[in-house]
C-alpha positions as CSV (number, residue, x, y, z in Angstrom):
1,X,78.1,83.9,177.9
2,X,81.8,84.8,178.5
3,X,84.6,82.5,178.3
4,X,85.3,83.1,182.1
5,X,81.6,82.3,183.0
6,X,81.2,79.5,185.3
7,X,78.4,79.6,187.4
8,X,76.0,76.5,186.6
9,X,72.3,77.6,186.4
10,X,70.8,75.1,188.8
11,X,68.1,72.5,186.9
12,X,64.4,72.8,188.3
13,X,64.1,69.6,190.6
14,X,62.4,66.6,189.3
15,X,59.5,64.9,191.2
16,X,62.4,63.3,193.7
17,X,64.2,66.1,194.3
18,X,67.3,65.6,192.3
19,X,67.6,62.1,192.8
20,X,66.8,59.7,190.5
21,X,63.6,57.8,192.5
22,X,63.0,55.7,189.5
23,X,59.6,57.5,189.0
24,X,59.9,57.4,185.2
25,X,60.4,53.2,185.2
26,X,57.7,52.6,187.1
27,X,55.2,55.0,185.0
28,X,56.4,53.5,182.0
29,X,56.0,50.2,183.2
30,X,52.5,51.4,184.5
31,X,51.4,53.3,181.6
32,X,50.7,49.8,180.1
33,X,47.5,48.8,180.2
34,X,48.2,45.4,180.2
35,X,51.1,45.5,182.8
36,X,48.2,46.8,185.5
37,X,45.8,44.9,184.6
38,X,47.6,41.5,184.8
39,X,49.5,42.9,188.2
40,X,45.4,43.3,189.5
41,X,45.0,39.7,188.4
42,X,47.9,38.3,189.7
43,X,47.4,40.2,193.2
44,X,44.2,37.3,193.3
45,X,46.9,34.4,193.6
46,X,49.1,32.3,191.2
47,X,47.7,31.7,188.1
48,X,48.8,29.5,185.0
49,X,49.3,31.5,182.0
50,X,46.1,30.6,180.0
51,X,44.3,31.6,183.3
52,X,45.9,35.1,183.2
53,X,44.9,35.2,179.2
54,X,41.4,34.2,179.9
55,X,41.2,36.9,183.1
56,X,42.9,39.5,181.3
57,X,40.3,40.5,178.5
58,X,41.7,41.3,175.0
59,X,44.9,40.6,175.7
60,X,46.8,38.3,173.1
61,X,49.1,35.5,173.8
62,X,52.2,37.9,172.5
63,X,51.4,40.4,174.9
64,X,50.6,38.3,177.6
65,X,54.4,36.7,177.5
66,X,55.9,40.2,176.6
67,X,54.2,41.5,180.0
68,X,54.8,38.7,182.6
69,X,58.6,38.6,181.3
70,X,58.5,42.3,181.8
71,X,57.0,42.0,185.2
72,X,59.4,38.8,186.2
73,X,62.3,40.9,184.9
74,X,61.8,43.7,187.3
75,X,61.1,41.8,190.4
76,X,57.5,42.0,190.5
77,X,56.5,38.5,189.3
78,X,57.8,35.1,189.6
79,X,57.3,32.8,187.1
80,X,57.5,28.5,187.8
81,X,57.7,26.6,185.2
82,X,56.9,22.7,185.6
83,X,58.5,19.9,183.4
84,X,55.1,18.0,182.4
85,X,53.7,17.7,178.6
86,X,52.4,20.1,177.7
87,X,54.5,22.4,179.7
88,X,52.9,24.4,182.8
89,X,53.5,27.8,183.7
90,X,53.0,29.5,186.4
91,X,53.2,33.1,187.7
92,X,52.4,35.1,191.1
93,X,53.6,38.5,192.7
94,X,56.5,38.7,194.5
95,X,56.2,41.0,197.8
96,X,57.4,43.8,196.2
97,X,54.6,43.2,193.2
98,X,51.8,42.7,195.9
99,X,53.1,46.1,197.3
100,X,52.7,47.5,194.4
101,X,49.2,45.9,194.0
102,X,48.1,47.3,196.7
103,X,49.2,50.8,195.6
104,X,47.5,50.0,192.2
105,X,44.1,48.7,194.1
106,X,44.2,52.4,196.3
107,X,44.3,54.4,192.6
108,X,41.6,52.1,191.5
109,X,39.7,52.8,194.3
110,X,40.2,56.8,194.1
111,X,39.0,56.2,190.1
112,X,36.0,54.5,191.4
113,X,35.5,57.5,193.7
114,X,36.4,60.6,191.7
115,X,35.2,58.9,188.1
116,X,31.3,60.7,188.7
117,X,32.8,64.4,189.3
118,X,35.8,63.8,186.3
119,X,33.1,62.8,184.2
120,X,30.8,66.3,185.3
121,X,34.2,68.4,185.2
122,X,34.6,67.1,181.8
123,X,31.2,68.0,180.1
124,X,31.5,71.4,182.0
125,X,34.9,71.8,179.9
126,X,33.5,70.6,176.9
127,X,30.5,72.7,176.9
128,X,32.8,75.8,177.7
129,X,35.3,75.0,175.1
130,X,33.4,73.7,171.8
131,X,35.9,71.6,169.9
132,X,39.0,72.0,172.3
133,X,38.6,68.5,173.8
C-alpha cells in the first residue's frame, strides 16, 4: 500500500448491518445452558431460589446465584428479597425476560419439531463421512 493510499476497504456487514444490535450479548448470555433453562423456569412464575435449584436439574447452588445475578443484572429478572430468618429470595421475569421467554419457548418448539430430521441428517452425514463427526 502507498503512503498516499486512503481508500478504506469496507468491513463485510455483521448480522445487524453495521450496527451493533447487541446479538453477541444475548448469544453469550444464551449459550449458557443454565441461563435458558432457569429463564424457561422462571417464564412459569416467581419462584424462591431453592425452587429454581430443585426445577433446574443439575444445577449447583454457585451457579444458580452466578445465573439469576446475571439475568437480574441485565434486566431480565428481578430478584425480592424478604427480611425473615432464614432469608427469602425471590426471583421472576421482568417483561422484557418474558419476551424473551417467549422467544426461547418458539426455538424450543422448532427443536421439538426439526429434532427427528436433525437426528436422520446426522446419521446420513455420519455414514457418508466415517470418522469426520
Amino acid at each position: 500500500m502507498s503512503v498516499a493510499h486512503t481508500e478504506v476497504t469496507p468491513q463485510a456487514e455483521g448480522p445487524c448491518g453495521d450496527d451493533d444490535c447487541g446479538i453477541r450479548e444475548v448469544l453469550d448470555r444464551l449459550g449458557d445452558k443454565w441461563t435458558v433453562l432457569v429463564i424457561v423456569e422462571l417464564a412459569k412464575g416467581t419462584r424462591r431460589f431453592r425452587e429454581l435449584q430443585r426445577a433446574v436439574p443439575g444445577i449447583s447452588q454457585r451457579m444458580l446465584t452466578l445465573t439469576t445475578r446475571r439475568l437480574c443484572r441485565d434486566g431480565l429478572a428481578q430478584r425480592t428479597a424478604y427480611a425473615t430468618i432464614p432469608p427469602q429470595v425471590e426471583y421472576r421475569l421482568t417483561p422484557m425476560g418474558r419476551s424473551l421467554a417467549e422467544t426461547v419457548a418458539r426455538l424450543a418448539d422448532w427443536s421439538r419439531e426439526h429434532k427427528q430430521a436433525m437426528d436422520d441428517a446426522r446419521a446420513r452425514w455420519d455414514g457418508a463421512h466415517p470418522g469426520e463427526s
